[in-house]
HTML snippet that shows the backbone in 3Dmol.js (N, CA, C, O; Angstrom):
<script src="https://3Dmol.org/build/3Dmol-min.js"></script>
<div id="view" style="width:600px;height:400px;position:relative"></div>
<script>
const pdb = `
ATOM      1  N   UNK A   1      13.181  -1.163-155.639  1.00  0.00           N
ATOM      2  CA  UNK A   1      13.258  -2.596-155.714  1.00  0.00           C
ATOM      3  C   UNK A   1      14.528  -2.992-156.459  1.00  0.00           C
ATOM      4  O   UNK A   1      14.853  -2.271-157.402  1.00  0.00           O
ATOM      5  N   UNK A   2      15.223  -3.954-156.184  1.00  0.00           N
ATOM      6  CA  UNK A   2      16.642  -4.331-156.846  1.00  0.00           C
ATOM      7  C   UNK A   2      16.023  -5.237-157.734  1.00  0.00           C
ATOM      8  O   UNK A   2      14.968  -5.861-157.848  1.00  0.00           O
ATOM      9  N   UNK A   3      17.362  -5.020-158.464  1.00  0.00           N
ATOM     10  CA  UNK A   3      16.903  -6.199-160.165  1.00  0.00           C
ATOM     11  C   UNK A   3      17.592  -7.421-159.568  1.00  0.00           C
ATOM     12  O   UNK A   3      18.124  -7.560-158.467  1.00  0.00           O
ATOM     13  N   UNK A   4      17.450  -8.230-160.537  1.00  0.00           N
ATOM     14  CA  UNK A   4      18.153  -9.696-160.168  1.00  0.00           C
ATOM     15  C   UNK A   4      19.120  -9.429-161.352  1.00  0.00           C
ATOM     16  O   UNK A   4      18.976  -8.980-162.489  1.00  0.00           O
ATOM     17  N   UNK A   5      20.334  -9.966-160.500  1.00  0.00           N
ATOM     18  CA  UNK A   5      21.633 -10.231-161.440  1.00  0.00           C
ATOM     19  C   UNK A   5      21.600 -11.413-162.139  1.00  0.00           C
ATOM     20  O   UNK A   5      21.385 -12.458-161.526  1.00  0.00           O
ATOM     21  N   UNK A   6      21.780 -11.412-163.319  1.00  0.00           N
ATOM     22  CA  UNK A   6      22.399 -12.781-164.169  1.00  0.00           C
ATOM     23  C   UNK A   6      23.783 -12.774-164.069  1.00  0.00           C
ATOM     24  O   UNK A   6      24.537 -12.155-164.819  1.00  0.00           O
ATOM     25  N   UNK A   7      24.166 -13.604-162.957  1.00  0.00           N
ATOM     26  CA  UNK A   7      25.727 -13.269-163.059  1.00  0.00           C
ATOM     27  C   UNK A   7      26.758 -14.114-163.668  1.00  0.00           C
ATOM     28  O   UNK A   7      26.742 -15.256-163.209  1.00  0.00           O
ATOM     29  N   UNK A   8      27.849 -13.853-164.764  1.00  0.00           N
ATOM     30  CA  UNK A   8      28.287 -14.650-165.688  1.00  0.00           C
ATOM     31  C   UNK A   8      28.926 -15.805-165.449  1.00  0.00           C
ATOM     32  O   UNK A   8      29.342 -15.934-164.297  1.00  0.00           O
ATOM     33  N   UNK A   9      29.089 -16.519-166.062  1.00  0.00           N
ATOM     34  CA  UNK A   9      29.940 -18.088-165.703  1.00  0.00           C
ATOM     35  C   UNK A   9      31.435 -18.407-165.373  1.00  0.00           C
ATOM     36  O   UNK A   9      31.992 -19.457-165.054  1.00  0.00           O
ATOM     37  N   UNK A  10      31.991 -16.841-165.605  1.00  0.00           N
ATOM     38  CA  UNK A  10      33.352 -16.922-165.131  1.00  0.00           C
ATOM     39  C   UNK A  10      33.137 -16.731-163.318  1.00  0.00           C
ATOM     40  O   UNK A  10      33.956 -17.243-162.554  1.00  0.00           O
ATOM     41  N   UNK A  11      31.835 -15.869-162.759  1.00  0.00           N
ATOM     42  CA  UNK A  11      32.308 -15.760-161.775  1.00  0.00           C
ATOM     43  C   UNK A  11      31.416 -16.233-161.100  1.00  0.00           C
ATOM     44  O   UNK A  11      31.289 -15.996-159.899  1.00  0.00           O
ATOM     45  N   UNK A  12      30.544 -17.091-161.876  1.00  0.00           N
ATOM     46  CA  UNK A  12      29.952 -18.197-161.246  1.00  0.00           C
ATOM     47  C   UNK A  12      30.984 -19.382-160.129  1.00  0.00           C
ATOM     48  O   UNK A  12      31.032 -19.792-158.970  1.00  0.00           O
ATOM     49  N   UNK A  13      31.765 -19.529-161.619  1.00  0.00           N
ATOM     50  CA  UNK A  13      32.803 -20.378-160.569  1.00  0.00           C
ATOM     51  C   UNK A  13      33.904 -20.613-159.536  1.00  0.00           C
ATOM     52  O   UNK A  13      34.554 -21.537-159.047  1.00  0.00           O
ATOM     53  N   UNK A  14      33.742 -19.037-159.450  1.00  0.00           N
ATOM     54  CA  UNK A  14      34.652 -18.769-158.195  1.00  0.00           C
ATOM     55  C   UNK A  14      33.078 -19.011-156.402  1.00  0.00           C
ATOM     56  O   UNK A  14      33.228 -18.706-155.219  1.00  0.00           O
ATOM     57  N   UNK A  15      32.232 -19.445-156.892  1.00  0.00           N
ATOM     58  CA  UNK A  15      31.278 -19.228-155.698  1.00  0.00           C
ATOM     59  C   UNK A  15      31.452 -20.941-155.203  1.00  0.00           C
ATOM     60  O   UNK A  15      31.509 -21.876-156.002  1.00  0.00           O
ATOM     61  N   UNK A  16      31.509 -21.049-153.894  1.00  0.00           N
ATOM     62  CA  UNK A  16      31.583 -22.228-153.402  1.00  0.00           C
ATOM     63  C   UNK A  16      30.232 -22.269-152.215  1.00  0.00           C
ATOM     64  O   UNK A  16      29.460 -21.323-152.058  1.00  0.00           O
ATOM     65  N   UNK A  17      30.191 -23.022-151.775  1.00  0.00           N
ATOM     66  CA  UNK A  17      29.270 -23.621-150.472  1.00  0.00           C
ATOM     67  C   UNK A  17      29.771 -22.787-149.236  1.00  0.00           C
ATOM     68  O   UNK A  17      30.738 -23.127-148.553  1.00  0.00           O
ATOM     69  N   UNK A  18      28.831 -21.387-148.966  1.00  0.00           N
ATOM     70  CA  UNK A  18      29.280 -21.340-147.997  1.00  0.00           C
ATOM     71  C   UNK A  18      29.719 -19.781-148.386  1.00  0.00           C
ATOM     72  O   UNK A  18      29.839 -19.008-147.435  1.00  0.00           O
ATOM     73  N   UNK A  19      29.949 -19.307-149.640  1.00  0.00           N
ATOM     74  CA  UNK A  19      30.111 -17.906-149.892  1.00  0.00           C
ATOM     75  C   UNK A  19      28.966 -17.444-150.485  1.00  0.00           C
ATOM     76  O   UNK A  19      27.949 -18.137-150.525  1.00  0.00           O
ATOM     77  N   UNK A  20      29.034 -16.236-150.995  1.00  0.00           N
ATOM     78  CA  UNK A  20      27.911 -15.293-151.488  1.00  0.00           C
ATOM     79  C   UNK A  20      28.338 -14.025-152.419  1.00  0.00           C
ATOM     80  O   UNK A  20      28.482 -12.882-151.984  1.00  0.00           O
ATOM     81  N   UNK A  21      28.514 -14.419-153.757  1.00  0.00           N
ATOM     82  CA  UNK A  21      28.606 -13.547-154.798  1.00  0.00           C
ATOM     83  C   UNK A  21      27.768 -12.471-154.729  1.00  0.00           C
ATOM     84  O   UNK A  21      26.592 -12.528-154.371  1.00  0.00           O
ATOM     85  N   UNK A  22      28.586 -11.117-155.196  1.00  0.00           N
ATOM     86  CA  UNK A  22      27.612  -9.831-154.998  1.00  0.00           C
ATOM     87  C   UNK A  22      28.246  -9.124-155.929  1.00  0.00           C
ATOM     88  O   UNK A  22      29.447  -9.209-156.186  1.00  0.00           O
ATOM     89  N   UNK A  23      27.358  -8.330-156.514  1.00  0.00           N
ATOM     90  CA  UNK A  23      27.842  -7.792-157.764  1.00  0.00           C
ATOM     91  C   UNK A  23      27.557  -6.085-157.251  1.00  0.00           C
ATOM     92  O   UNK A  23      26.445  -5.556-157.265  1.00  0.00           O
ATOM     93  N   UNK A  24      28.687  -5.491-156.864  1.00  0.00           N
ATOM     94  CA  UNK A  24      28.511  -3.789-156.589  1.00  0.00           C
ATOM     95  C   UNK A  24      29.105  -3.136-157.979  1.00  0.00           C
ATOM     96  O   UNK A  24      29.857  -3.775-158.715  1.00  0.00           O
ATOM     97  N   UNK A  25      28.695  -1.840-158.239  1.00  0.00           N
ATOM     98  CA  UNK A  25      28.729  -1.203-159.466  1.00  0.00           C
ATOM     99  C   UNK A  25      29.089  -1.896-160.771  1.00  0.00           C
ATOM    100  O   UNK A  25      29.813  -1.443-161.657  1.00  0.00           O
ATOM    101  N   UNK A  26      28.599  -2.814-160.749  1.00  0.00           N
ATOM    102  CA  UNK A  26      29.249  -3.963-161.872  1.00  0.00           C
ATOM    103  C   UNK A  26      30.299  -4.539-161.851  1.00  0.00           C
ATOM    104  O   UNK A  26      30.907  -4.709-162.908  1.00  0.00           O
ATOM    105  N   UNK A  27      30.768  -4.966-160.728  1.00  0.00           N
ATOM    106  CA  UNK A  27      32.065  -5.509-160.075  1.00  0.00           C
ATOM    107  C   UNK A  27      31.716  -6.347-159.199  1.00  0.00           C
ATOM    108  O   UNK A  27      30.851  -6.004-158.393  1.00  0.00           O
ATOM    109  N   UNK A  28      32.280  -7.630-159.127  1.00  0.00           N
ATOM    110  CA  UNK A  28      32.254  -8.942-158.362  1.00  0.00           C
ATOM    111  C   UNK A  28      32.826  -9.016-156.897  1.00  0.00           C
ATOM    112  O   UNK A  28      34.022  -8.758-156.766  1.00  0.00           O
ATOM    113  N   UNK A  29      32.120  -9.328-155.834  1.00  0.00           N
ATOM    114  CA  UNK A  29      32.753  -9.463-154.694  1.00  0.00           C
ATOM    115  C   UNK A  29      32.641 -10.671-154.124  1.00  0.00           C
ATOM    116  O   UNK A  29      31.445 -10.956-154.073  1.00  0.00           O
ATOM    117  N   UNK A  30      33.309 -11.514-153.672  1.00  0.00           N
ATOM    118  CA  UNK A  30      33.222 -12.903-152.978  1.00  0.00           C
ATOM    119  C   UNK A  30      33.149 -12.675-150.965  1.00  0.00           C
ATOM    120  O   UNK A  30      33.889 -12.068-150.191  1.00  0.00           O
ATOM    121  N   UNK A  31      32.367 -13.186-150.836  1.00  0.00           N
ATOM    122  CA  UNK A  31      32.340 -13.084-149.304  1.00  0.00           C
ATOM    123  C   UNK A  31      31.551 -13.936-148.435  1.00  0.00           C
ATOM    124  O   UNK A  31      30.445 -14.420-148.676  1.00  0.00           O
ATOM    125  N   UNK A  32      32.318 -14.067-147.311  1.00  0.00           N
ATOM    126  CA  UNK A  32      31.915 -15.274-146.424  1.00  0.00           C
ATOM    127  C   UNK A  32      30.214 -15.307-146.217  1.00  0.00           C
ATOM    128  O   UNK A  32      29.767 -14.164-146.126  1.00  0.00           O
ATOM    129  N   UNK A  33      29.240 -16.310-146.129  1.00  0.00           N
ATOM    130  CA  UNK A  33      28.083 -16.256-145.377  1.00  0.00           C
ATOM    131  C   UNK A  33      27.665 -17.703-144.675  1.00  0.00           C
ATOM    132  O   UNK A  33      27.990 -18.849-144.983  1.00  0.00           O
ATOM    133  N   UNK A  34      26.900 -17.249-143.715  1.00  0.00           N
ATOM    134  CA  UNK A  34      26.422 -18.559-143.216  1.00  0.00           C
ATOM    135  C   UNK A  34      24.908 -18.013-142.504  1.00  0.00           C
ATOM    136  O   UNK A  34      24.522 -16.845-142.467  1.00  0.00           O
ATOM    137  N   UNK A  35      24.367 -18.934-142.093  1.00  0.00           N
ATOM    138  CA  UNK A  35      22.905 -18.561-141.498  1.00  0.00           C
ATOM    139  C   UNK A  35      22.823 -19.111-139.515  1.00  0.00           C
ATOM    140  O   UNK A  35      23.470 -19.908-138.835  1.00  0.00           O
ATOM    141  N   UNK A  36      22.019 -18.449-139.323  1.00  0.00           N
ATOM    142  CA  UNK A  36      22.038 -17.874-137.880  1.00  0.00           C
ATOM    143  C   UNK A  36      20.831 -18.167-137.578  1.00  0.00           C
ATOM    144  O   UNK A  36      19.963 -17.632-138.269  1.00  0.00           O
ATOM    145  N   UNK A  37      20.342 -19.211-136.327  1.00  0.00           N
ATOM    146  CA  UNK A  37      19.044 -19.413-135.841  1.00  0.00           C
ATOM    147  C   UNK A  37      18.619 -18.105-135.121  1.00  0.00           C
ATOM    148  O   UNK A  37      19.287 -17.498-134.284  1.00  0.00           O
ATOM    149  N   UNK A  38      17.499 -17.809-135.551  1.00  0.00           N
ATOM    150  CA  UNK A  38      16.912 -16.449-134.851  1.00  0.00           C
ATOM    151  C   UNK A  38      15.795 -16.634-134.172  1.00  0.00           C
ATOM    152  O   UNK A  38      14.643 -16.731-134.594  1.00  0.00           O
ATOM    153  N   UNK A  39      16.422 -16.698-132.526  1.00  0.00           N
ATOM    154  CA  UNK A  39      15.079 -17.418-131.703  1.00  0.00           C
ATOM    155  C   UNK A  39      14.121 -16.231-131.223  1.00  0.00           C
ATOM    156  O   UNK A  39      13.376 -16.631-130.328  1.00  0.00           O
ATOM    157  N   UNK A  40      13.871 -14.541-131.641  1.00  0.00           N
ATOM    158  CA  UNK A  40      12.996 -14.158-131.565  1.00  0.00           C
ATOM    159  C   UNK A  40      11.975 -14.388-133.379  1.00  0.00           C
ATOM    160  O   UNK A  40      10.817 -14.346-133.794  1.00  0.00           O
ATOM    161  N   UNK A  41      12.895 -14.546-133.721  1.00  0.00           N
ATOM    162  CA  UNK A  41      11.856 -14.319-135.276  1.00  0.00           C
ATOM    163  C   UNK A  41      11.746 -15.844-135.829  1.00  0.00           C
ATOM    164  O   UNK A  41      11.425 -16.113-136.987  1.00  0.00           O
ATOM    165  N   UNK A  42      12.061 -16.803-134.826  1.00  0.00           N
ATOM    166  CA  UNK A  42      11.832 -18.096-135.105  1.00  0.00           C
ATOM    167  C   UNK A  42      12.368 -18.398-136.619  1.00  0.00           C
ATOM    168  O   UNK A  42      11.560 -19.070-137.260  1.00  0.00           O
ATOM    169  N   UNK A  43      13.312 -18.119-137.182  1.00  0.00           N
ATOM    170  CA  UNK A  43      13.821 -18.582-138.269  1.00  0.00           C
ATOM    171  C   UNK A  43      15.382 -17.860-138.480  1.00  0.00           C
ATOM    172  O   UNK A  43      15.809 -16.924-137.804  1.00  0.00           O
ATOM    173  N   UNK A  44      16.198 -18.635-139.735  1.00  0.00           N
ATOM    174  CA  UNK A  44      17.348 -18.656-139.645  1.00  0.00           C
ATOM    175  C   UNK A  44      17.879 -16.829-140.597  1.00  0.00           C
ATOM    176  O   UNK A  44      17.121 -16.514-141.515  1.00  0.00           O
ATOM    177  N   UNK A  45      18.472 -16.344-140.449  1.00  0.00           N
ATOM    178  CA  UNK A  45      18.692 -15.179-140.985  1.00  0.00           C
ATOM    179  C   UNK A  45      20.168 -15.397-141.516  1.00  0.00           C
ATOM    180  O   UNK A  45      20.833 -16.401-141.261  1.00  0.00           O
ATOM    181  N   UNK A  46      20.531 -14.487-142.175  1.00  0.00           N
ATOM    182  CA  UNK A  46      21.835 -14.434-142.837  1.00  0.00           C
ATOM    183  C   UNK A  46      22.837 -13.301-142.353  1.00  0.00           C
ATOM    184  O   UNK A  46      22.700 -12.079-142.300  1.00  0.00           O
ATOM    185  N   UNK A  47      24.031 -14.246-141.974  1.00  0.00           N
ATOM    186  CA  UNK A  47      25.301 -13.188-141.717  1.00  0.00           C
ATOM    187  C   UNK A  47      26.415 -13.283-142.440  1.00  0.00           C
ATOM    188  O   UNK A  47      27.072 -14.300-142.659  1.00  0.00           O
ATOM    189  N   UNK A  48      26.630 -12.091-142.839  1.00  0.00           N
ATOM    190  CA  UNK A  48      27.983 -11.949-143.587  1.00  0.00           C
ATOM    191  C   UNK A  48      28.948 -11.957-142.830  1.00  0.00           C
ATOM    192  O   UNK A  48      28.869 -11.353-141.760  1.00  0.00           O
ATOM    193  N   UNK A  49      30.208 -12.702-143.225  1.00  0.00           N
ATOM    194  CA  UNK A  49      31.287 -12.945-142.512  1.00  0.00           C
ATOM    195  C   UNK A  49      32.015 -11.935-143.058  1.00  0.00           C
ATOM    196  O   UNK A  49      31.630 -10.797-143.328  1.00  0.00           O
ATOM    197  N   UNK A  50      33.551 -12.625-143.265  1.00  0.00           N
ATOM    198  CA  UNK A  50      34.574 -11.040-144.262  1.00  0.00           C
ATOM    199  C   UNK A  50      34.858 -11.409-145.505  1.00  0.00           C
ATOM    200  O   UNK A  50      34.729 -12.592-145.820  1.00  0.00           O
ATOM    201  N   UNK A  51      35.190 -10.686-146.202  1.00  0.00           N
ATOM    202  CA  UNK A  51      35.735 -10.414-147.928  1.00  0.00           C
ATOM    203  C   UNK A  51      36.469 -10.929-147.944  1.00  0.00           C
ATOM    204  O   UNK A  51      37.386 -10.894-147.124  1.00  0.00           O
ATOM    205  N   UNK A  52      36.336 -11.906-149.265  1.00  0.00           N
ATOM    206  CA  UNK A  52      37.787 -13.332-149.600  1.00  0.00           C
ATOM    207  C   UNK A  52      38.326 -12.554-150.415  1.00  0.00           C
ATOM    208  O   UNK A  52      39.550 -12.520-150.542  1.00  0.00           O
ATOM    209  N   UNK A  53      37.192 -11.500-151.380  1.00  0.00           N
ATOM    210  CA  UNK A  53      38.320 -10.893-152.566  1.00  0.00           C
ATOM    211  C   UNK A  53      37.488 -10.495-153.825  1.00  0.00           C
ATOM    212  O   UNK A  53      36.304 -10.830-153.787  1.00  0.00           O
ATOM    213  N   UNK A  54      37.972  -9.757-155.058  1.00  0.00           N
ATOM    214  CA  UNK A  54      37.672  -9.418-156.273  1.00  0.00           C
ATOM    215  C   UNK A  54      37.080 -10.439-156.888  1.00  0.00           C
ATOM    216  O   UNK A  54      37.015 -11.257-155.971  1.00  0.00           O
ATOM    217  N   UNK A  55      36.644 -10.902-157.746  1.00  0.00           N
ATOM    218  CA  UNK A  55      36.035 -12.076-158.857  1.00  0.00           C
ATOM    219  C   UNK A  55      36.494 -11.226-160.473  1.00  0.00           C
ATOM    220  O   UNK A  55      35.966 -10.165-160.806  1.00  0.00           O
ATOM    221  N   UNK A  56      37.562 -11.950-161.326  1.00  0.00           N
ATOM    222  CA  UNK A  56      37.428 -10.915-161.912  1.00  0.00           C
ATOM    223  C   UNK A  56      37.781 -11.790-163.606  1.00  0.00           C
ATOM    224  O   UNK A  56      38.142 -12.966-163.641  1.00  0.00           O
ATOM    225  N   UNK A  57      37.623 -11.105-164.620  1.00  0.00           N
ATOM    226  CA  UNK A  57      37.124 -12.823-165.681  1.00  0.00           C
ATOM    227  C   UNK A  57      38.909 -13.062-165.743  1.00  0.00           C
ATOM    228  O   UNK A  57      39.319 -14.152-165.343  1.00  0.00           O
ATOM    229  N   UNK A  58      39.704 -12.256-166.136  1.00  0.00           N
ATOM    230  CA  UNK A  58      40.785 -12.425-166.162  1.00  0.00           C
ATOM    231  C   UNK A  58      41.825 -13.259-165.357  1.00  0.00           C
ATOM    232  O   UNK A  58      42.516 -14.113-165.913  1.00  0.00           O
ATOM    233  N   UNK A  59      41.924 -12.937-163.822  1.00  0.00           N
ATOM    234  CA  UNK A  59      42.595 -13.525-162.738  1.00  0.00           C
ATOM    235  C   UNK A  59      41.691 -14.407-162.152  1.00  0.00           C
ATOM    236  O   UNK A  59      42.257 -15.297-161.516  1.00  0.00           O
ATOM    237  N   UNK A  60      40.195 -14.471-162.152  1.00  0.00           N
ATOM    238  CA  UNK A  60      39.698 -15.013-161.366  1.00  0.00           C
ATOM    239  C   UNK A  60      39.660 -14.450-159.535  1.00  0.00           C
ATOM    240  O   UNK A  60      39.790 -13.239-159.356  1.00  0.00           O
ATOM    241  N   UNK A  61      39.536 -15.087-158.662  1.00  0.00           N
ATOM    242  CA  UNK A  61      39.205 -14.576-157.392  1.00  0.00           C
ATOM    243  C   UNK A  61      40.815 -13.827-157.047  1.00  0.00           C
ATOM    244  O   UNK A  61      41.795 -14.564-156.946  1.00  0.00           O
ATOM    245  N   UNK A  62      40.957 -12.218-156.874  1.00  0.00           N
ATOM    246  CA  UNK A  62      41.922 -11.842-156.426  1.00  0.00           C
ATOM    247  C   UNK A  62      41.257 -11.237-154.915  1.00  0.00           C
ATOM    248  O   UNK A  62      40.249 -10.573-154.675  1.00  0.00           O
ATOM    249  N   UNK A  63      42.579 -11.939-153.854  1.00  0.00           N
ATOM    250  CA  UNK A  63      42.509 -11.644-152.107  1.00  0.00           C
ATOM    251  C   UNK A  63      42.364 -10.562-152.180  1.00  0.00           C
ATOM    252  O   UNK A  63      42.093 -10.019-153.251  1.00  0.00           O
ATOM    253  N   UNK A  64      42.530  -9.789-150.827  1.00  0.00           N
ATOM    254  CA  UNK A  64      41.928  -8.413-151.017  1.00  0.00           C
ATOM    255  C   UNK A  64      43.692  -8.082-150.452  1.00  0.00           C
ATOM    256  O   UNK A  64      44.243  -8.921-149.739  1.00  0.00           O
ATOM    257  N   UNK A  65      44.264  -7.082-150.775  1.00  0.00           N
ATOM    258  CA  UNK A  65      45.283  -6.307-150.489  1.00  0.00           C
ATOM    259  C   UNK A  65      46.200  -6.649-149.212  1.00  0.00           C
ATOM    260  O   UNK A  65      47.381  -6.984-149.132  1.00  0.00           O
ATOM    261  N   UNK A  66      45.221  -6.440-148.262  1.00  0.00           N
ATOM    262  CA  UNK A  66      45.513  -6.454-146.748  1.00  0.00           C
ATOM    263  C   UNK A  66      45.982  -7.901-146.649  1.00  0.00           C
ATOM    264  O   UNK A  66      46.512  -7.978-145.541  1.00  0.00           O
ATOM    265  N   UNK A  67      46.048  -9.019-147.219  1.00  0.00           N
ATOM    266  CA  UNK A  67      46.440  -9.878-146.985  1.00  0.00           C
ATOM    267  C   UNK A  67      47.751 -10.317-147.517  1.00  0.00           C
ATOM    268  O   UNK A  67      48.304 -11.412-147.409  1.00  0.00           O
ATOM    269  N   UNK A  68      48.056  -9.452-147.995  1.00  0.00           N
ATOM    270  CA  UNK A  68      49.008 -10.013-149.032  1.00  0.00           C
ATOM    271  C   UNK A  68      50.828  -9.725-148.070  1.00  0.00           C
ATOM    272  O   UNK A  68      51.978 -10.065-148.346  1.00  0.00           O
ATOM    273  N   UNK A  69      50.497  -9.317-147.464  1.00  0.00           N
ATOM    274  CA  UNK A  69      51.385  -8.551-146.029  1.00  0.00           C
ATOM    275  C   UNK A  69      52.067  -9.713-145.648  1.00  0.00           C
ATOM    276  O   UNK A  69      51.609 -10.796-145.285  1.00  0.00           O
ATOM    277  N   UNK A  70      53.218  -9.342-145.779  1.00  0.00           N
ATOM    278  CA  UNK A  70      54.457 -10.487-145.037  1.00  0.00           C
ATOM    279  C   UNK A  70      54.870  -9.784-143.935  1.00  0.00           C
ATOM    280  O   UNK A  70      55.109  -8.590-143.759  1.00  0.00           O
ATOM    281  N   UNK A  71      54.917 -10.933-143.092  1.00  0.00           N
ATOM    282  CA  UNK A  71      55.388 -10.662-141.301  1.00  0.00           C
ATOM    283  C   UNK A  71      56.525 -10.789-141.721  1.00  0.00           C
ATOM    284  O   UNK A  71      56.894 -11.668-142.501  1.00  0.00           O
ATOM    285  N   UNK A  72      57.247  -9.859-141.211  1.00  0.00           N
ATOM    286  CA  UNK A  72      58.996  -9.551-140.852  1.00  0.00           C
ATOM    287  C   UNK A  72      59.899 -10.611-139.816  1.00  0.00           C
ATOM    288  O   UNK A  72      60.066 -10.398-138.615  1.00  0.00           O
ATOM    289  N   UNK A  73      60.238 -11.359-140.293  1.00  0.00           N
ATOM    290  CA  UNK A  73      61.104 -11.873-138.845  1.00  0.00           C
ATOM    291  C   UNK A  73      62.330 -11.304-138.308  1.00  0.00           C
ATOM    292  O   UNK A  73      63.283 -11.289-139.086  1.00  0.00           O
ATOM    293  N   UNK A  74      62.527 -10.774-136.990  1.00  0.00           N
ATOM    294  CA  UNK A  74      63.085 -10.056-136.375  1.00  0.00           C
ATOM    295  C   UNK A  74      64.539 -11.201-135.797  1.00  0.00           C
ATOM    296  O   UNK A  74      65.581 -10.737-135.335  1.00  0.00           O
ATOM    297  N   UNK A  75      64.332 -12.361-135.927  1.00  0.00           N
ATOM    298  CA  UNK A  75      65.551 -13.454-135.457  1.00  0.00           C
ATOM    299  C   UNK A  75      65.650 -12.796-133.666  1.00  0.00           C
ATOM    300  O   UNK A  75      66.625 -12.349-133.063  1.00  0.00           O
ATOM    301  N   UNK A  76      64.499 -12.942-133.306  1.00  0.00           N
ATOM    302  CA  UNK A  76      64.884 -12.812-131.453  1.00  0.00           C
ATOM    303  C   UNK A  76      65.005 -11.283-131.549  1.00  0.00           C
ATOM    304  O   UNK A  76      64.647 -10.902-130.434  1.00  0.00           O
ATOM    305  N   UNK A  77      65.315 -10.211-132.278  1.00  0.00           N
ATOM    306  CA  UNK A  77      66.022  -8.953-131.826  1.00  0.00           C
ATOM    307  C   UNK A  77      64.830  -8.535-131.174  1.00  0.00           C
ATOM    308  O   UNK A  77      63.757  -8.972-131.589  1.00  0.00           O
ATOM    309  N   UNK A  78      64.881  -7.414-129.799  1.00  0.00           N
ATOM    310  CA  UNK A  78      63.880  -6.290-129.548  1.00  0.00           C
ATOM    311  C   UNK A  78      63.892  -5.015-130.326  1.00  0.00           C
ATOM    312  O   UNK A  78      64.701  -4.188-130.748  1.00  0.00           O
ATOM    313  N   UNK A  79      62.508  -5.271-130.313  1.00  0.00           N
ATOM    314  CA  UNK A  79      62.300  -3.641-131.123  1.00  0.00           C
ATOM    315  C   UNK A  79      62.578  -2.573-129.994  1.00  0.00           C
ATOM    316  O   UNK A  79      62.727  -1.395-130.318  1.00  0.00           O
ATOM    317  N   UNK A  80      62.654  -2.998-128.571  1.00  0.00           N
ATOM    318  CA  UNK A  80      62.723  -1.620-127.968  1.00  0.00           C
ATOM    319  C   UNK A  80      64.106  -1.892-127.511  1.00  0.00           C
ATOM    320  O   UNK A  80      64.740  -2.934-127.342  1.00  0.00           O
ATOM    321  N   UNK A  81      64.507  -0.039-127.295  1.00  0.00           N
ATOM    322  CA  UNK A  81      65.869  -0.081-127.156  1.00  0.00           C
ATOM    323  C   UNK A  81      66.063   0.737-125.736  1.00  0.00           C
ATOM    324  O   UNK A  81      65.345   1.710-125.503  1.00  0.00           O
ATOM    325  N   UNK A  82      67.030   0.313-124.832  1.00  0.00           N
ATOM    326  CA  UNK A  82      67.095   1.010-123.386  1.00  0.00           C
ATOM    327  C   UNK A  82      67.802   2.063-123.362  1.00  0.00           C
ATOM    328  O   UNK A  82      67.935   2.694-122.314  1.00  0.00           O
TER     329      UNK A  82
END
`;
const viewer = $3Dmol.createViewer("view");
viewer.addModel(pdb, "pdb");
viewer.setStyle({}, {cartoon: {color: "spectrum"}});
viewer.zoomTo();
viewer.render();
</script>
């Protein structure tokens, strides 16, 4: 059976309408959710969308890595060469 988290007020306030705080090995995760009509089980169920990021007391909500990626602009050139 899982315990219930008391989870603290710094990362209380990174949770908005619409996300879902989760606390893995004692570490904060922010991530998308919303609910889903479920017309065999006649009620709404929950789906996780994707990871906004860390929760953390210091920085507050840090993105996750993969985003942080700058597109290259090439100015028209082809990458392939004949």
């Amino acid at each position: 059976m899982r315990k219930k988290i008391d989870f603290p007020q710094w990362a209380l306030e990174q949770w908005r309408s619409g996300t879902e705080l989760r606390c893995i090995r004692g570490k904060f995760y922010l991530y998308e959710c919303k609910c889903v009509y479920d017309k065999v089980k006649k009620r709404c169920r929950k789906v996780t969308g994707k990871y906004l990021g860390t929760v953390t007391e210091e920085k507050g909500l840090v993105p996750p890595r993969h985003r942080y990626v700058a597109v290259e602009d090439h100015s028209g050139e082809s990458d392939r060469t004949k």
